[in-house]
Structures are given as C-alpha cells and as structure tokens.
C-alpha positions, -999 to +999 in steps of 0.1 A: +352-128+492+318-137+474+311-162+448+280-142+432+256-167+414+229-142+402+200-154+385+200-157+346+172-129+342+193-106+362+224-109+342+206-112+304+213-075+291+253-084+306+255-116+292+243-108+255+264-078+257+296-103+260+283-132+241+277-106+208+313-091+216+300-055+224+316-060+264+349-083+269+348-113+287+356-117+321+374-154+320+384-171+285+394-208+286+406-213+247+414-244+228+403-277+244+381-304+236+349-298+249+332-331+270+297-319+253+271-340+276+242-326+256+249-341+223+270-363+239+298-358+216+340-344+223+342-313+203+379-306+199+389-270+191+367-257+214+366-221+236+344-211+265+336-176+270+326-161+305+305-134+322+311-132+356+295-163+371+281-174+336+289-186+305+282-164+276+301-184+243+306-214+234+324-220+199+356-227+175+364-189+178+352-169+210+381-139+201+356-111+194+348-120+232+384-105+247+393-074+259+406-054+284+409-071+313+394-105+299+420-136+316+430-164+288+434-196+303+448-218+272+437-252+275+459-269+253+438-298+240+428-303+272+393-318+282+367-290+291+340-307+312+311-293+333+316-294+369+309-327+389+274-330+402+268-350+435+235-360+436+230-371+468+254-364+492+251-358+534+281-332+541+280-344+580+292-378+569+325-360+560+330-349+594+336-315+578+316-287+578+304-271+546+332-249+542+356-280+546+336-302+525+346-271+494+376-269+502+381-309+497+361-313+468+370-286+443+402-293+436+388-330+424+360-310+399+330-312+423+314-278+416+279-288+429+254-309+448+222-318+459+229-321+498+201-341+523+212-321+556+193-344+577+219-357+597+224-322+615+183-315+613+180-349+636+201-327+661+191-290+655+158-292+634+153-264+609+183-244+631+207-268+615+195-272+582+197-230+578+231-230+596+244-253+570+227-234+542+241-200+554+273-217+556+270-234+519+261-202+500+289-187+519+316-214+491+319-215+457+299-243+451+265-245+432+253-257+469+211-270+471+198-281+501+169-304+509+144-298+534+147-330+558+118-351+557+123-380+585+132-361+615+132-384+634+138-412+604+110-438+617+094-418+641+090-411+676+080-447+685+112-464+675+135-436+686+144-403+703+160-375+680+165-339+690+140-323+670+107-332+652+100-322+616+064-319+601+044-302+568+052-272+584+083-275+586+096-285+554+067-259+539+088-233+562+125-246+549+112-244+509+104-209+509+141-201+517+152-198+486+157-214+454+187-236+464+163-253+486+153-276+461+131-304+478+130-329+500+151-353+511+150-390+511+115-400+523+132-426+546+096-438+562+087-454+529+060-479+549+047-449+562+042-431+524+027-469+509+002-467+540-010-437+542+009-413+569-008-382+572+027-368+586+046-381+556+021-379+527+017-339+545+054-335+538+052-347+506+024-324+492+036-294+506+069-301+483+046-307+455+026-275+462+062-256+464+069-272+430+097-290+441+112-328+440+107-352+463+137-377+468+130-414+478+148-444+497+130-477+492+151-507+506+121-533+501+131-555+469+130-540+434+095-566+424+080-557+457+041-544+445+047-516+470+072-498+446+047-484+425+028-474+452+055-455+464+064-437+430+026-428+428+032-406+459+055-388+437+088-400+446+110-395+415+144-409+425+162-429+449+197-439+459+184-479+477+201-495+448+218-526+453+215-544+421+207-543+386+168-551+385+165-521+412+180-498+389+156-515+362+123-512+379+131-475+392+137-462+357+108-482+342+084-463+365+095-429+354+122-426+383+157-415+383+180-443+401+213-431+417+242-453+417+259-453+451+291-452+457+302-440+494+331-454+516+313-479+526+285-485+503+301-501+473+273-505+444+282-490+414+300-519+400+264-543+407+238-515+397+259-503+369+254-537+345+214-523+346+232-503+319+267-521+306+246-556+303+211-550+298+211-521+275+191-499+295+187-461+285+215-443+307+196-408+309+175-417+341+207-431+357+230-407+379+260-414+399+265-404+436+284-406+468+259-405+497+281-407+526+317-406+519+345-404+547+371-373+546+401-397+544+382-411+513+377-377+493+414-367+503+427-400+490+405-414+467+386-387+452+349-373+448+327-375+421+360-380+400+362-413+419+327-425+410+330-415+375+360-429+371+350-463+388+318-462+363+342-458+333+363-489+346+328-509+347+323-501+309+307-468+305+315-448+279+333-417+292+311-394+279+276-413+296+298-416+327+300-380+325+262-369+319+257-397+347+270-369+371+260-335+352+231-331+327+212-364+339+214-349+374+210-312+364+177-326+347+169-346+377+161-318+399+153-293+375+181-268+372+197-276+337+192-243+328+219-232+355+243-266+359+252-292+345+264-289+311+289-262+292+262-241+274+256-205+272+239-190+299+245-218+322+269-210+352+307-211+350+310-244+366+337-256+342+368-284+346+396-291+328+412-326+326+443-335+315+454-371+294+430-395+286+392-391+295+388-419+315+414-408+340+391-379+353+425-362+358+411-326+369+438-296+370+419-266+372+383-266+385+362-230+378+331-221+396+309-193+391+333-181+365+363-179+391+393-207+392+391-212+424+417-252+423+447-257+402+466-290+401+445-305+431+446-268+452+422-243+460+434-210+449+410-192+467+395-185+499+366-174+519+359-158+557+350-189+581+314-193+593+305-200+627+289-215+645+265-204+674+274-220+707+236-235+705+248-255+676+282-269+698+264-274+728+247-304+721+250-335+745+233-336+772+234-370+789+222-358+822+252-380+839+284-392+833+284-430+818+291-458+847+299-493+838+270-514+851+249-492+821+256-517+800+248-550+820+222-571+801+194-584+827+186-621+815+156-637+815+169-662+835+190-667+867+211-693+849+218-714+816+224-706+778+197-686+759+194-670+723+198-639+717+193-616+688+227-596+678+233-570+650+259-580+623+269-557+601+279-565+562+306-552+549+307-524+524+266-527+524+241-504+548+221-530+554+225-559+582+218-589+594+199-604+621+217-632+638+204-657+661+230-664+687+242-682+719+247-666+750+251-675+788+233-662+816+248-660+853+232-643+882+204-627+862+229-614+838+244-616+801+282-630+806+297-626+773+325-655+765+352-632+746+360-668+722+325-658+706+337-630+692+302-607+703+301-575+716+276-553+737+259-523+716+247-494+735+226-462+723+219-435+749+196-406+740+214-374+743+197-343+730+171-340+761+191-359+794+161-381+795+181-413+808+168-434+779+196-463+772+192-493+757+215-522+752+219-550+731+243-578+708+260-568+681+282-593+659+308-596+632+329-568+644+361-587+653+374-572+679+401-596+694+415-578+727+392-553+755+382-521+733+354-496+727+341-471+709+315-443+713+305-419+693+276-395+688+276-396+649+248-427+647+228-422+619+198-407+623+192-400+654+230-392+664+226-401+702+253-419+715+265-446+705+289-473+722+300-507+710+326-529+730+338-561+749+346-545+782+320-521+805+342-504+820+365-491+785+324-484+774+318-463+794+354-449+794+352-440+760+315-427+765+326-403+786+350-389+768+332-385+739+304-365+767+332-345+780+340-330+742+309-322+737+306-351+705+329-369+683+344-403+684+368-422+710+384-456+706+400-474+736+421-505+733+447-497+711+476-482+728+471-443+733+432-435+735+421-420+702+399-389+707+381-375+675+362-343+686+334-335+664+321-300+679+292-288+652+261-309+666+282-337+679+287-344+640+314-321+622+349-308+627+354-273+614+391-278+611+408-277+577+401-311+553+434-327+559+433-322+594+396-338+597+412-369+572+438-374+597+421-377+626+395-403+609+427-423+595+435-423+634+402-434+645+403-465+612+440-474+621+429-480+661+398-497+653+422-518+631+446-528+657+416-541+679+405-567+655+385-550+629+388-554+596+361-541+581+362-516+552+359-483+568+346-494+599+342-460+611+311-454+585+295-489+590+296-489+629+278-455+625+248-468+611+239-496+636+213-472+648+196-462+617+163-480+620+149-481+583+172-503+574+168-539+571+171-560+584+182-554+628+190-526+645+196-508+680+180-474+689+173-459+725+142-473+726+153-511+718+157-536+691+144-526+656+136-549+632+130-541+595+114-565+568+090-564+541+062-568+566+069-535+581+089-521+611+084-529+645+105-536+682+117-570+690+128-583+722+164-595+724+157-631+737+133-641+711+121-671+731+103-644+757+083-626+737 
C-alpha cells in the first residue's frame, strides 16, 4: 500500500478539475465545524472536498464535487481540524521504529512531524538517518527529516559516538529530497557563539540548501550570547524552561517550542509567556521532543500537549495553530500542512464534543482515513532493517565486576566527590558535592547514602573506553542495576547501580541482545531488547509500551520514584546539558563559562 503525497504542481490540472466540479471527489467529509487556524475562527456548516492526497474545496456546499465513486463521510457537527504537527520530535525516544511510531500516533490526529533523527545518526551516521527516512516515507504521515548536526553532540573530545558528521555530510543528507527539511538542533551552541569552523560549516551549507536551521540554547534566556546565536541563523529552539525564554526567543525573530515529553514537563511554565504576559502566540509552537511509548499509548501525542495548553488558558483555537499553521510556517511548508485549505494535503481530523477535549475519532492523511475511534484502519508492508543496522555493540569483552571499582586518591579516609543528580521531570542536572570513603585505594560506597556508581562504556568500536563515576538522587533502596545502550547522544552503554556484580550482570545482558535495556533487583530480571541500533524495537506499539511499563514498574520496586525514570536515566550521558554529566571519556561539566572535563575528587585537580 502507498500513501502518495505528490507535489502540488503535479496534481494542479487534477485538482482544479475536482475543485470546479468537472471530476468527482475522491473523499467528502460534509457538515462539521471547521477549526479554521488561518482566520482563526470555527466555521460551522462546513465541508472538505478531496483529491487524492489533497484538498480541492473548502465551503458551505462542496455537492457539485460528488460523483461516482466519491466516499461521504458525514461529520455531524463534528470538529474538522488539520492534522497534529510535532514539531520536534526524536522517534528513537519511542523505542519504536518509524512504522510503530505511525501506527501509535494516528489514531490520536498526529498526521505529521519535523523529526531530528540524531539519536540513530550517533550510531549509524548518514546510514541511519536514510534508513529511517526510507522507512518514514514508507507511513502515511507527512514525515520531514533533519539532517543531524552534532554527531557526536559535543565533539570528539568529550565523547566517543559511532559515527562523525561534518558540512559534508549534512550538505549530502539535504539534497535527498524535499522532506529533508534542515537541520537539527545545533546542540554545540558554544561552539556556534565562538566560531566553530565544523559547526558554523554545517550551518551554511543548510543556508545555501535554503533550509532551516533548528537550535538548542540551554544558557539563560538574558545571556548576551543569545543573540549571538540567532545571528548564526538559528530560528527556533525547544531549551525552554520558563516564560522570559519563550520571551527573548520570539523577541529576536525566533520561533520557541513548548516542550512537553515524558519527562520534560514545561508547557505549563513557558506557556504564561503567552496566558500572562500577552505575548503574540504566532512564533510559539507546541512539541513533544522525547516522549516514551507507554506515554503516547496512554496519554496521548500532540492531542496531549494541546490539550494540556488548553487547560493552561489557551484558547482552543491558538492551542490548535500552536501545533499546525504556526509550525507549518515555521519550517516553510504551509503551502502543503498545516491548515484545512485548498491545495493543501488531506491531513484532516475530526473531533468529537467539546474542543478542548482534543477528542480525535477519525484521523485522514493524504486524503485516506487511515484511524477511526483511536484505530488504524490501514496498513503498510514492514521495512527492514539491514543486519548492519542490528549489529551494533561491540564491547570487545563481556562486562566483569571489578569495571566499575573507583581508584581513590587516597589509600584511606573520607573524600569529596562529585556525583550526578538528576531533576525530576527536567533534562537538566545537578552537580552535587558529596561524601565518600576510601579503603584500600578504593571508593566503598555506604548503601545509608543513598549514591550509586554510573558507568558509560564505548560501544560502537570495542575500543575498551569506560569510565565511572557518582550519580545521586536515584533512590534505589535494595542491590539493583540497570544498563542500557539508549544514552543520549552517544548511546554507548550505559550502567547505573549499587552492586558490581548485578552491573555488570545486567551489562551483559543488554551486550548479549545486541541493545536494549535490563533491570536487576526486582524479582524476575527485566530484559527490554531494543534491536534497530541498540535504540528501537520494531514490534507492534503496544507491545513496545508494555515492555517499557515493565522496565518503569522494576525500576519502581527498587526505590525509584522518579517520573519516568526510564527517560531521565537515559540522559545522564548527554553532555550539553548543564550542569554534570558522565560520558566514556569522564566527567562533563556544563556552565555558562563553557564545557569542559572535571575530575571526580575536585580537591585533586
């Protein structure tokens, strides 16, 4: 089955034909209230006409449009919306490949997104992003890719990834088509204020494709360097926290996405930029980011954020151009997505009772239903995966329990010690200063304290690299582990724990699947294989849900009781950050002076 989305000036003599009444419509939805996003008005009364994958009429009457063959959907007063824009979204964070990540979303009235398939190019390089491409255009979603632009995030001197992006490459992954649409988040911010050759290189060969650039700026909203940033020609960013860094991003011309992921819980803060200081919603969009499978089964998609936005005071009709027109116009493709307009695409929803539910019963895309009453009704042929792209971990050796002693300074006494702690429903950390004891030249944890050991072990090249430090906060109350090779960026592999030997226990397991996530500690061992890259499961949505609900219930019964743990663990090795973090290469510390390595016993520097 194909989901054809031809270009408008392929379809015009077609389209007219239909619109003017001289060739019957393929699809008629009849008699709803139209969510108009453009005038930002509810029509009532209102009737979409379609041809093929586009919409030819929009009016009160759209009769001289049916014929033979045309299908009549009646709406029934029922809301017709555009389809849900995600405007910055990682798939791998699902744990579902693209094909998954459809099938989850459509039913809740996703029908497109802007996706920043770095996670996957940190493992596979331009290989991945194409896979996932192939794989994208393969659904019925209105699917654009972003060439990665921080492969590795920070650079080789802070960590190891499995592949190494330049100009060239992004240059190479922009002429693939026009549903490459830029490029993704320019994580290495310092670098772009400073003057990288590398990153300012990747930047200009967007520019000279005539494509976006996407930013993430986690230095505070009044910092002088924002500007400086912008001027590089960064036009939107998703690092918003509060309401001043919503403020200061629109003020300078850019568009500031409102985050709300499992774990990253901002709209309710960044939203009042708008709700309580009147500021113009048009340069404001909604997205998810990273958002667990368990979460879009449970929760929702975009339907979720909308509806949260709604609940903080936006007008339902904002909260919808928040995640259509205002992102449609964001990367340039209005023309194609984002609103209910002739010669857009047929990326309609209907929604049933009041607005600000975001109730969706029938999702169409490209002109085709495709979900009705939260299922899809249609299917597609599964892609797969080469064995190059499920062959990924290579440790070199199996994981032994003395990996993760810590070698003290000293033979004996207490020392400080820097430790990770992780903030709940926030990406960002702390770096704490705590108390530890040394004994025979080694780190001897006292389990009262609460600490745990972090490990990250490079994994793409069986180079041997390890590293091992503190991490805090976590609450583990009995022996557990976990490892896991999805560790933002970089994905090598990660393990966190109280006891070396159920470390290295779980490491091994997760090496023996080739990737995916393992909890000890809790009863029965949970194993979470995650085959694609060490990052995604290419089983069905529900099944992929499950097994993270298994992996959140374990890490539950060992003491955590973080919000969706799962998410936050996985990025205690992403070192743009702020504030502390753990990479193969050692302690990363991230502040407005920059980025650089820190030892773990600050006292022996």
């Amino acid at each position: 089955m194909s989901f054809n989305r031809e270009p408008l000036h392929k379809m015009l003599t077609e389209l007219v034909a239909v619109s003017r009444g001289s060739r019957p419509a393929s699809l008629v939805i009849r008699g709803g209230t139209l969510v108009n996003v453009c005038s930002g008005e509810l029509l009532e009364g209102m009737s979409v006409a379609f041809c093929g994958p586009r919409i030819a009429y929009v009016g009160k009457d759209v009769s001289h449009t049916i014929g033979e063959g045309t299908r009549i959907v009646e709406a029934d007063g029922r809301y017709i919306a555009p389809g849900l824009l995600d405007g910055h979204c990682h798939i791998e964070s699902t744990q579902m490949t693209a094909s998954s990540f459809a099938r989850a979303v459509l039913p809740r009235g996703t029908t497109g997104g802007f996706f920043d398939p770095h996670e996957i190019a940190n493992v596979l390089g331009l290989e991945g992003i194409r896979l996932m491409l192939e794989e994208a255009r393969t659904t019925p979603l209105a699917a654009y890719m972003q060439a990665a632009s921080c492969v590795p995030a920070a650079g080789p001197a802070f960590e190891t990834s499995g592949a190494s992006l330049g100009p060239d490459e992004v240059a190479e992954a922009l002429s693939w088509g026009g549903d490459v649409i830029g490029l993704g988040e320019v994580m290495n911010f310092p670098g772009v204020v400073y003057g990288d050759e590398h990153m300012l290189g990747e930047i200009a060969a967007t520019l000279r494709a005539g494509k976006i650039v996407d930013g993430h700026f986690t230095w505070p909203a009044s910092d002088w360097r924002l500007p400086v940033y912008a001027a590089a020609g960064v036009t939107g960013d998703h690092e918003n926290v509060t309401p001043e860094d919503v403020i200061e991003r629109v003020r300078l011309g850019m568009y500031a996405k409102l985050r709300q992921g499992s774990a990253w819980h901002d709209v309710a803060n960044t939203i009042r930029a708008h709700t309580e200081r009147g500021l113009d919603p048009r340069r404001i969009m909604l997205v998810t980011d990273d958002r667990s499978a368990e979460s879009l089964l449970d929760e929702g998609h975009m339907d979720f954020v909308v509806r949260l936005a709604i609940r903080q005071g936006v007008k339902p009709v904002t909260a919808f151009q928040m995640a259509t027109l205002n992102t449609a116009e964001r990367f340039g493709v209005a023309r194609d997505v984002g609103s209910v307009t002739p010669g857009a695409y047929g990326d309609v929803i209907l929604l049933d009772g009041p607005l600000s539910d975001v109730n969706v019963s029938m999702t169409v895309a490209a002109g085709r239903i495709v979900a009705e009453n939260g299922r899809m009704t249609v299917d597609w042929p599964a892609f797969a995966y080469p064995p190059s792209a499920r062959e990924t971990v290579r440790v070199g050796r199996g994981i032994r329990a003395e990996d993760f002693a810590i070698r003290a300074p000293v033979e004996a006494g207490q020392l400080t010690a820097r430790a990770v702690e992780p903030i709940e429903n926030r990406a960002d950390t702390k770096e704490r200063m705590v108390q530890v004891a040394a004994a025979d030249g080694f780190v001897r944890l006292d389990p009262a304290t609460g600490l745990c050991k972090i490990a990250v072990f490079e994994r793409h090249f069986a180079t041997g690299g390890r590293s091992v430090g503190l991490l805090s906060g976590l609450g583990f109350d009995r022996p557990a582990a976990i490892a896991m090779t999805v560790a933002h960026d970089s994905h090598n592999l990660l393990v966190v724990g109280n006891d070396d030997a159920l470390m290295a226990e779980a490491a091994n397991a997760v090496i023996g699947c080739q990737g995916g996530i393992a909890v000890l500690g809790a009863g029965a061992p949970v194993l979470f294989e995650l085959p694609v890259a060490g990052l995604m499961s290419d089983a069905d949505p529900e099944t992929v849900a499950e097994r993270s609900r298994a992996v959140g219930r374990a890490l539950k019964e060992v003491g955590c009781g973080l919000n969706n743990a799962l998410m936050t663990i996985s990025l205690l090795a992403l070192v743009v950050i702020p504030e502390l973090r753990l990479s193969d290469q050692g302690l990363v510390r991230i502040s407005p002076d920059g980025i650089r390595k820190v030892p773990l016993f600050p006292d022996y520097e």
